[in-house]
C-alpha positions in Angstrom: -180.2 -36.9 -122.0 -178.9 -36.7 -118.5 -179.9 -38.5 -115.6 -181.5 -35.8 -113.9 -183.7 -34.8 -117.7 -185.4 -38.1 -117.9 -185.9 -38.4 -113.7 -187.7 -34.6 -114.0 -189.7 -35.6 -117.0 -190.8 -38.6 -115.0 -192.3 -37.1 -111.9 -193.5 -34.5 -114.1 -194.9 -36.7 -116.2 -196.8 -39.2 -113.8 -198.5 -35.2 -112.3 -199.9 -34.0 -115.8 -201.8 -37.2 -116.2 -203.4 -37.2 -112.7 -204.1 -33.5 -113.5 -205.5 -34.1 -117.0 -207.2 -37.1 -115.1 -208.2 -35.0 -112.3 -209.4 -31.6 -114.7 -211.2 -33.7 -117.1 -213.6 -35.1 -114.5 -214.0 -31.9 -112.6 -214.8 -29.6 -116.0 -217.0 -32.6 -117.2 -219.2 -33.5 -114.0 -221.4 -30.8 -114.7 -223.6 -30.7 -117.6 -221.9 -33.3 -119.4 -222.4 -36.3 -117.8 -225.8 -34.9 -116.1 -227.1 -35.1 -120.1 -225.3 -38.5 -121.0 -226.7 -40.2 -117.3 -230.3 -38.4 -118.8 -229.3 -39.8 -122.4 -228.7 -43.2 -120.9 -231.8 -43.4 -118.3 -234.6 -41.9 -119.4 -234.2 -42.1 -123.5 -232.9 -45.7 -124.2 -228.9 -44.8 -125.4 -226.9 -47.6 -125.6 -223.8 -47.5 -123.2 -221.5 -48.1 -125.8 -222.6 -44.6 -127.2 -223.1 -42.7 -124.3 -218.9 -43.3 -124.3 -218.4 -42.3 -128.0 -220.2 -39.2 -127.2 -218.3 -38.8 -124.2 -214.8 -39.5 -125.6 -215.4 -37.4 -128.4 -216.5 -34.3 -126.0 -212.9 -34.8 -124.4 -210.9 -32.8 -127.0 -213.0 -29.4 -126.2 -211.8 -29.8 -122.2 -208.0 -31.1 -123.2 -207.2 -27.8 -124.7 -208.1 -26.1 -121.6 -207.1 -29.1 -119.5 -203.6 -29.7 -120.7 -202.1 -26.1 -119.4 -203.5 -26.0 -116.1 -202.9 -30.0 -115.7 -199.1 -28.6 -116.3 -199.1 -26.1 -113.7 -200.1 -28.3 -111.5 -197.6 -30.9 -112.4 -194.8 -28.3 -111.9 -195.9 -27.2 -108.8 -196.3 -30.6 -107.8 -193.0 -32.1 -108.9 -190.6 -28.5 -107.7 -192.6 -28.7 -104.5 -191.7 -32.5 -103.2 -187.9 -31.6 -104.6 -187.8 -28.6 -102.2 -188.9 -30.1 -99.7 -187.0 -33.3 -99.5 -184.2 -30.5 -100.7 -183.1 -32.5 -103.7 -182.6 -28.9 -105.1 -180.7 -28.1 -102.5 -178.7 -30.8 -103.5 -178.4 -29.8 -107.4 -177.2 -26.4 -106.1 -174.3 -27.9 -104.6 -173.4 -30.5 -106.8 -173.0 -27.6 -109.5 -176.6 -28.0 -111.5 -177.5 -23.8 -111.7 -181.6 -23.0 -111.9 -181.3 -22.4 -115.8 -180.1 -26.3 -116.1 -182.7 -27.0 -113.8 -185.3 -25.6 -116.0 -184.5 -27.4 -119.1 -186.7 -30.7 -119.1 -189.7 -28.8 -117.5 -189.6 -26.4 -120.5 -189.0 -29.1 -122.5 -191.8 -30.6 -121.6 -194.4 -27.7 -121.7 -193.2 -27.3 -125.5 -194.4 -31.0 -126.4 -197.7 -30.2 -124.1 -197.5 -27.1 -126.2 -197.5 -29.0 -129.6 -199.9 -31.8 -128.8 -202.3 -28.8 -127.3 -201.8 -26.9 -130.6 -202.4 -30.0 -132.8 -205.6 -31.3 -131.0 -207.3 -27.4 -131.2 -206.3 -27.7 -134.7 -206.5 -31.2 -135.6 -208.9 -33.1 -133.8 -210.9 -30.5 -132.1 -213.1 -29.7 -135.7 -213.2 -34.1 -136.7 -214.4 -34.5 -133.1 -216.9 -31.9 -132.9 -218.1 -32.8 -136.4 -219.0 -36.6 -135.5 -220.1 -35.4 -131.7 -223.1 -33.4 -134.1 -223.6 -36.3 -136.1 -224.2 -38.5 -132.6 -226.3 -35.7 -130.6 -228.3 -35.5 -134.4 -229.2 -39.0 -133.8 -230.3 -39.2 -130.4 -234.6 -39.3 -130.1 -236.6 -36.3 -130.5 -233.8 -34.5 -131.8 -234.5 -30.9 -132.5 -232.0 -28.2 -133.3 -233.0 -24.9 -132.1 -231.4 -21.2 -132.6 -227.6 -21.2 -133.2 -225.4 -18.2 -134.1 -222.1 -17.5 -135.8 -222.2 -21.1 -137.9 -220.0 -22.1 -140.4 -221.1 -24.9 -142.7 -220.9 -26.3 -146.2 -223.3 -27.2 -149.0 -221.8 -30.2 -150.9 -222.9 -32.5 -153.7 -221.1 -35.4 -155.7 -218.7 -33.1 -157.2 -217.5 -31.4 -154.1 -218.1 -28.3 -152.3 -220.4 -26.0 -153.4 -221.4 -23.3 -151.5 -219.7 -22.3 -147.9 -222.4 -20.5 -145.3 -221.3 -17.4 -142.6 -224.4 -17.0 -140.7 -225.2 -14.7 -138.3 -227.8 -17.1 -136.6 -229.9 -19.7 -137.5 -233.3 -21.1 -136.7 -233.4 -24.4 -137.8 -236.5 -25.3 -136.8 -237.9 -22.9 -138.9 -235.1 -23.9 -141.6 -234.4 -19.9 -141.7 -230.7 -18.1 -141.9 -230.4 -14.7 -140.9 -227.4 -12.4 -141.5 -226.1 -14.5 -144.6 -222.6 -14.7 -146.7 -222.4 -17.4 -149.2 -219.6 -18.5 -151.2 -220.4 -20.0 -154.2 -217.7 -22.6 -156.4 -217.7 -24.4 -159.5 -215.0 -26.6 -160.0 -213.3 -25.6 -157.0 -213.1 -22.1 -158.5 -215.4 -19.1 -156.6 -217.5 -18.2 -158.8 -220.4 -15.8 -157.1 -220.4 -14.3 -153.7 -224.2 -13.6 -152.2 -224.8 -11.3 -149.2 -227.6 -11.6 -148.0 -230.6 -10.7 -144.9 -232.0 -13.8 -144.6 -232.6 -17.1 -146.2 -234.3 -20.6 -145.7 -234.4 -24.0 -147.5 -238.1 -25.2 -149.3 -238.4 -27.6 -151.7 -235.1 -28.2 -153.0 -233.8 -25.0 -153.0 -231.9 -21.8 -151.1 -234.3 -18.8 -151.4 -232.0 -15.7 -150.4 -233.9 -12.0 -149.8 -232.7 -8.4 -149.6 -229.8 -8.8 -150.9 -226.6 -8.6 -152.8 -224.6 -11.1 -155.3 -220.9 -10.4 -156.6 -220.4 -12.5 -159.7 -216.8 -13.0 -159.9 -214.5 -14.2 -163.1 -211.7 -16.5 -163.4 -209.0 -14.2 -161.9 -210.7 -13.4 -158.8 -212.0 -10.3 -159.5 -215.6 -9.2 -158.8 -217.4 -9.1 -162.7 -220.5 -7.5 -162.1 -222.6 -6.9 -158.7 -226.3 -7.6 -158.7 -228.9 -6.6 -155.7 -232.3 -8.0 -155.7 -234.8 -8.8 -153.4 -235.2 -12.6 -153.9 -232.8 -14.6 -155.4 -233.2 -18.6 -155.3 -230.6 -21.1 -155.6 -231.2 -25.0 -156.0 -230.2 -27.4 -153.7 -229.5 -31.5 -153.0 -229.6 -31.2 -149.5 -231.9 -29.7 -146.3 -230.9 -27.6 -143.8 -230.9 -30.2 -140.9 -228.8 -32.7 -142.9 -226.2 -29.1 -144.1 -226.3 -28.2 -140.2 -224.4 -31.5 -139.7 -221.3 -29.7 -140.7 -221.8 -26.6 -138.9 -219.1 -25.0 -137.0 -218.8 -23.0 -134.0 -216.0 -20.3 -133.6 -214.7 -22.5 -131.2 -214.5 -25.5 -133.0 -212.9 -24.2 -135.8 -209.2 -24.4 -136.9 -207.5 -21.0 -136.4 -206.9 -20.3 -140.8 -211.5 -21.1 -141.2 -212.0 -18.6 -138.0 -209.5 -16.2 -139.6 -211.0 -16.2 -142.6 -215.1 -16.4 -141.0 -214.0 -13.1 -139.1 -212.8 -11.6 -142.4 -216.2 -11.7 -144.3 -217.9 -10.2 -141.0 -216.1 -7.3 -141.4 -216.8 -7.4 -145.4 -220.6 -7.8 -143.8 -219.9 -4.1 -141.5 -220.4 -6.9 -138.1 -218.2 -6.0 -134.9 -216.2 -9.0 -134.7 -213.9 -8.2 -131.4 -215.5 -11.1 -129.3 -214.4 -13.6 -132.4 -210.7 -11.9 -132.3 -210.7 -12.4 -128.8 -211.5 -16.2 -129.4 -208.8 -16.3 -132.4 -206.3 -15.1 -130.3 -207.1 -17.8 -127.6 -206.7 -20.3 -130.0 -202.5 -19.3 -129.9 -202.6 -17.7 -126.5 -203.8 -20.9 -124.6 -201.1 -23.5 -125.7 -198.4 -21.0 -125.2 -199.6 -20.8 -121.7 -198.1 -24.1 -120.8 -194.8 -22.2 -121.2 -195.5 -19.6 -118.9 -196.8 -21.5 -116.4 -194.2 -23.8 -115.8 -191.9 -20.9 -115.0 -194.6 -19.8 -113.0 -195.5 -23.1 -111.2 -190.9 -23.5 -110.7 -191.0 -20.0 -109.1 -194.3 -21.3 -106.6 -192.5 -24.4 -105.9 -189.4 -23.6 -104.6 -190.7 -20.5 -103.0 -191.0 -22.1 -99.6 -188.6 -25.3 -99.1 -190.3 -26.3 -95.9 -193.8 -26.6 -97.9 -193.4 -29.5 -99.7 -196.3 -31.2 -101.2 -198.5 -28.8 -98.9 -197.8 -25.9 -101.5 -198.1 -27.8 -104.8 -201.6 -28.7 -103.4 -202.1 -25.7 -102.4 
């Protein structure tokens, strides 16, 4: 790696983490913290995990974070090396703007990467033990949520998956309900139904469908009724632990969550539109360091007055 590689990555460097630095605590002043300070004040949370909750509420910002804290960074870094006309200097000691553009592209595809990785990765563990923390917290009470994603387990494994519509579950009722159900890892019945809640042990399903599928995969038989109840070992509100959000999901669950809408006859654009984000956003780091290398050397003069600006 040449000299001029590892001093680029370094200025660029030391810019993305005062921008993640600087991002992160704009994005997160708001409600964030206005609900941890309240957490912390008024309902008796420890400090310790008022940060857990906090550090795990990080990885939804960092995807967003990461590609504007590089456009900054670029801007910031092209801007001071225009000015003090270090580029200038490149041009005549034989270093063309392709060369030039190397370690900042090289750069944005690692930012790329770790952005991908933590959508993927440690976006869904984090969002799953930030429920498991808000769940604790006193007088708890989970209201109306729509498009989940959860799972039924026991002992043995996974038993059913859930693609609700929305969910009350105060009133421990699902509306708008697709249910996969598996024995021995193997799908075994597919239910389609209204609505549905959790008494006593058990999933009661109404209005709806059931497709009883055999070992290859293919649909057996198909069964409508009007009530259809299924036991259970757990309740909704411990189930709801593992609920997803289209958000918080990995790109293959969401792919495959927007498929059984359309099985269901649901519009589904505003969950392509997210799908698509989920590729479009870390790819944006690329972009925008070729768009924050043509702002910075726009002006020599500017300087650091331009990447701030």
């Amino acid at each position: 790696m040449m000299v001029l590689d590892r001093y680029i990555l370094q200025q660029v460097s030391l810019h993305f983490g005062s921008g993640v630095f600087l991002f992160v605590a704009l994005l997160s002043a708001g409600d964030l913290l206005f609900r941890l300070a309240k957490m912390w004040l008024q309902q008796g949370i420890t400090g310790w995990k008022v940060l857990v909750i906090f550090l795990y509420s990080l990885p939804s910002f960092l995807v967003y974070v990461f590609p504007m804290a590089i456009l900054l960074a670029v801007i910031l870094t092209v801007g001071r090396m225009s000015g003090d006309s270090e580029i200038v200097a490149l041009r005549a000691g034989g270093v063309s703007l392709r060369r030039f553009t190397v370690p900042f592209l090289l750069f944005a595809i690692w930012v790329c990467i770790g952005t991908i990785l933590i959508q993927e990765r440690v976006l869904p563990y984090a969002s799953l033990k930030l429920k498991e923390l808000w769940s604790e917290r006193p007088a708890a009470n989970w209201l109306l949520q729509e498009n989940t994603f959860f799972r039924d387990t026991t002992e043995s494994g996974i038993e059913r998956i859930f693609y609700v519509r929305s969910v009350n579950v105060e009133k421990s009722l699902l509306e708008g309900v697709v249910v996969q159900e598996y024995h021995q890892g193997a799908l075994k019945r597919i239910i389609n139904a209204d609505q549905a809640f959790n008494r006593e042990g058990k999933w009661v399903f109404e209005e709806g469908v059931a497709y009883e599928v055999n070992d290859k995969g293919e649909v057996e038989r198909v069964i409508r009724f009007a009530r259809e109840e299924v036991k259970t070992e757990e309740n909704i509100q411990e189930v709801l632990k593992t609920e997803k959000k289209p958000q918080e999901m990995s790109f293959a669950e969401l792919k495959s969550y927007i498929a059984r809408e359309r099985l269901r006859g649901q519009k589904t654009e505003r969950l392509e539109v997210i799908l698509w984000q989920k590729t479009a956003i870390p790819f944006a780091c690329l972009v925008f360091v070729v768009l924050g290398i043509s702002l910075g050397i726009a002006s020599p003069r500017a300087g650091k007055a331009l990447g701030i600006g």
